[in-house]
Each structure stands twice: as structure tokens, then as C-alpha cells.
N, C-alpha and C positions, 0 to 999 in steps of 0.2 A: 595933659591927658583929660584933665576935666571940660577943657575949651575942644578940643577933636570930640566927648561926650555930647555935650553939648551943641554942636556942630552937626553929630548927627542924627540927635534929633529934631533940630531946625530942619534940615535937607530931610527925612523921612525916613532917613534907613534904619532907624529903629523901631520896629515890628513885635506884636505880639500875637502870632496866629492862632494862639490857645486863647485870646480873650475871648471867641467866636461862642465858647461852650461856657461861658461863666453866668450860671444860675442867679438872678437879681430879680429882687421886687418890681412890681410893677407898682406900686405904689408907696412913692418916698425909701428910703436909705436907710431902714434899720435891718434888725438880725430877721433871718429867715426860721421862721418855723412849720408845722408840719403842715399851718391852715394857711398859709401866706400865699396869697397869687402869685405868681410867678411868670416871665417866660417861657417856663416849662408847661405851666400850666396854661397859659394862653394858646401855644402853640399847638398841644395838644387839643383843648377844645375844639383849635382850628379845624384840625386832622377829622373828631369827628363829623365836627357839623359838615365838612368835603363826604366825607362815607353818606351820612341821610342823604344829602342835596342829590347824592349819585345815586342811589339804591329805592329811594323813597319817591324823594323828589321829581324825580328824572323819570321813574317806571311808572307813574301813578296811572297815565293817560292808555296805557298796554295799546299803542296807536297798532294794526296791523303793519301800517308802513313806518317803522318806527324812527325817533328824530338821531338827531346823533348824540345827545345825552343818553336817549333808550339804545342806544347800538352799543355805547361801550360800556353799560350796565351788564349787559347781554352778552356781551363778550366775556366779561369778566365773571359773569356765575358761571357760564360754559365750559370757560377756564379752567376755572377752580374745581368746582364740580367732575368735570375726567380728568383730573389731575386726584382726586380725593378719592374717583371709584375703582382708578386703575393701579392705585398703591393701596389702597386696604381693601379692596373688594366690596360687595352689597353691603358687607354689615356695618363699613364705616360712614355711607353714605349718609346717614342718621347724625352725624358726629360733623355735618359740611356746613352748619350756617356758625360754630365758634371758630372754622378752621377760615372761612369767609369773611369772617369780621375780623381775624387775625391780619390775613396777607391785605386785604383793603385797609385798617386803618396802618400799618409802615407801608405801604405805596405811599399814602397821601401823607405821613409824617416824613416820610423823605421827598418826595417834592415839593412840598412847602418847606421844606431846611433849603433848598437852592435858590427860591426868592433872595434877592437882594435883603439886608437888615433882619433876614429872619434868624430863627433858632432852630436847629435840626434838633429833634428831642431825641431821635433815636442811637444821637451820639452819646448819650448816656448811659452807662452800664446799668444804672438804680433804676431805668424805666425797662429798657432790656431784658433786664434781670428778673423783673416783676415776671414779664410776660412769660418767658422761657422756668419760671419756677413753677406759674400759674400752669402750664400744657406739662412738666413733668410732675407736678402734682396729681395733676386730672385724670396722665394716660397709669402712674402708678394705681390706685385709685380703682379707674377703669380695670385694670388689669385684675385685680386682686376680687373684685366684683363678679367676672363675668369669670377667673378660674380658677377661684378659690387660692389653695397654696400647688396649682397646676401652674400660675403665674410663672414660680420660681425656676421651671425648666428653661422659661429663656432664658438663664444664666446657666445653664447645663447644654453642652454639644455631645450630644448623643452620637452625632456620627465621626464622632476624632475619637482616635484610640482608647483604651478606658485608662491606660499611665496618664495620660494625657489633660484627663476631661478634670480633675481638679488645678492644676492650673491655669488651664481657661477657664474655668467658672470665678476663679479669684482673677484674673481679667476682664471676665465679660461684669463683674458685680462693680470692679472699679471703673469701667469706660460706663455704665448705668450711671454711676453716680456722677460722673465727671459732664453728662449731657448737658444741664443747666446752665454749667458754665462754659462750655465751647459755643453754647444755640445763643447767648449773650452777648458774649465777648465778638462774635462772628459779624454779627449783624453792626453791633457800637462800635469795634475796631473799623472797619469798612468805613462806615458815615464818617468818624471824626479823621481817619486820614486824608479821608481824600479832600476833603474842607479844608483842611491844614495847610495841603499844598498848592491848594486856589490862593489862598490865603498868602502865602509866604508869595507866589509869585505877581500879584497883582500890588505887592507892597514894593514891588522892582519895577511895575508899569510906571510909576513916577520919571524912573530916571530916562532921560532923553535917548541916552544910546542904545539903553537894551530895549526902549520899550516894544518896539515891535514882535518883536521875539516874546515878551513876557505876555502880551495880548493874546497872539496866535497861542502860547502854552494855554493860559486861562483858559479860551476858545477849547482846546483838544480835552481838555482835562475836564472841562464844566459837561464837555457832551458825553464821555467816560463817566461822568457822576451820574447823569442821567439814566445813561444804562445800569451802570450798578445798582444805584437804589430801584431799579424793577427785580434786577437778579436779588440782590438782598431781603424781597421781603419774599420773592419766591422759592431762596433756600429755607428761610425761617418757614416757612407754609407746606412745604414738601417735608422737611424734616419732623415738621409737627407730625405728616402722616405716615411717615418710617415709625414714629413712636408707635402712635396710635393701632397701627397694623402689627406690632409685637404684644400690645395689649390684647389686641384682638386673639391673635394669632398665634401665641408663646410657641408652640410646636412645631412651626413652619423655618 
């Protein structure tokens, strides 16, 4: 058993597609603490300095005939922007350059995870986590600001029966609370699966017979990642403004 062990780690068929996500110094091999560089932290820097070079960088020139860095600037506030006035309305419009620097930096932290040797940061629940605490911090917050304890009706359904409306309201208080961790889990779940299984199948590209097959999987699976990580940072970005549009909005 130990020689077939052995055997197939020589041959390669021993894989570990979770080493993909494993948090390491960038500098020498001791314990990780809270100031420590990291991967994580590299990659993210990456993320923003991609967000200036596009938003900064790229717009400075306001060319009339604009280049194609100013195009897809341009696209992208556009985007976001009736995406941000048509779920909250005028008063959220005021709330579009943190919902903008949201969905731009996971765009660019998930295409920079699909480079070759990179780190997708947003496969991590602890950076996910941050963000999605940080937007239900904000919009409670928000909420509580602009309607006093009027806030609390959006956990009250005024239009379901009156038997009825205390246990919605102790549903609607628990899927409130539960938000953080689905806006988290949504986005991280998504990124480290699908890596996972690029992963596991390009550790079969080795072998001779199947390889063709495992190449074309890679192939279908890498341009599926591609798509996702746009949809992923555009449910995180939309979701943010379902929030934001209850803070706004309790009574709607």
C-alpha cells in the first residue's frame, strides 16, 4: 500500500485543489499575524490599484471620442448607476460611488483569482464577510437615521392578516439578520468552487488518455468562471441596493 502511495504521487494523481486558497506569507515561513503580508493582501492591493488605473487613470483625459479604457469606465458607472436609481430610486443615487467601489473592486478581485498562480481573495469568507457586514452595518444605520424607530416596520407586513403579522415579523427579524451571512457565503461559496473544480480537473490533464477531455472541461469551466465572477459581484452590488432601498424605503 505504501509503494501504490507512493507510486501515486510519482505519477501525479495525488492533488490537493484546496492548496489554491491556503493564506501564506509573502515573506519567509513563519506564523501569520494580523500585520503580516500576505497573498491576501497582495492580491487585494492588486484589485485596487486595477479599480484607480480604470476609474482615475483611464478617465483623466474625458477624451470626447473616448479610448477603450475611457469606454469601459463609462460603461461601467452607467451600469451601475441605473442599476442603483432603478432599485432605490433618487434618494439612493447619493449612496452610488460606495455601491461603485463595491461591485468594481470583486469584478477585479475575481479576475485577477483566474490568472494563472494567482489568489482569488474573494474565495475567502473573512474578506467577504468584512464587506457584507460593512453594507449591513451601513444600510442598518442608514435606516435607523433617516426613520427613527419607523425603521422597524420593515419587519412588520402590514398587508398579511393581523393573526398573521407576528409571525412574519419574527421571520422577517430572522432572514434581517441572517443577510450578512448569505451576501458572504454567496459570493466566497461561488469563487472557491468553481476553482476547485478547474483544479481537480487539470490535475487529470497529466494523464495521457483522458487528457483531452480534461483540457476541453478546463476550457468550458474557466469561461463559466469568467461569467460568474461578473454575475457574482453583480448579485453582491444589486443586493447591496435591495438593502439600501429598505433603509430607505421601510414602508414600501
Amino acid at each position: 500500500m505504501a509503494d501504490e502511495a507512493h507510486g501515486a504521487e510519482e505519477g501525479g494523481l495525488v492533488f490537493h485543489p484546496m492548496d489554491q486558497f491556503i493564506v501564506k506569507p509573502l515573506f519567509g515561513d513563519g506564523p501569520i499575524a494580523w500585520y503580516t503580508p500576505t497573498n491576501v493582501t497582495l492580491w487585494m492591493g492588486l484589485a485596487v490599484l486595477a479599480v484607480v488605473l480604470l476609474m482615475v487613470m483611464g478617465t483623466r483625459g474625458r477624451a470626447i471620442v473616448p479610448s477603450r479604457i475611457q469606454s469601459i469606465a463609462e460603461l461601467a458607472y452607467g451600469f451601475i448607476y441605473k442599476m442603483v436609481e432603478d432599485v432605490t430610486g433618487k434618494d439612493g443615487v447619493k449612496y452610488f460611488p460606495y455601491i461603485m467601489t463595491l461591485f468594481l473592486f470583486i469584478v477585479f478581485a475575481n479576475f485577477l483569482g483566474l490568472l494563472p498562480m494567482a489568489f482569488t481573495t474573494t474565495s475567502h469568507i473573512a474578506v467577504t464577510a468584512v464587506m457584507a457586514m460593512a453594507v449591513f452595518l451601513a444600510v442598518t444605520i442608514l435606516g435607523f437615521v433617516k426613520n427613527g424607530a419607523g425603521f422597524l416596520s420593515v419587519f412588520w407586513i402590514s398587508s398579511a392578516p393581523l393573526v398573521l403579522r407576528p409571525v412574519l415579523a419574527l421571520i422577517e427579524v430572522i432572514s434581517y439578520f441572517v443577510r450578512p451571512v448569505s451576501h458572504s457565503i454567496r459570493l466566497a461559496g461561488n469563487m472557491m468552487a468553481g476553482h476547485a473544480v478547474i483544479k481537480v480537473f487539470a490535475a487529470f490533464a497529466a494523464l495521457t488518455v483522458i487528457a483531452p477531455l480534461s483540457i476541453l472541461a478546463i476550457t468550458a469551466i474557466y469561461a463559466l468562471e469568467v461569467l460568474v465572477s461578473f454575475i457574482q459581484a453583480y448579485v453582491f452590488a444589486i443586493l447591496t441596493c435591495v438593502y439600501l432601498k429598505d433603509a430607505l424605503h421601510p414602508h414600501h
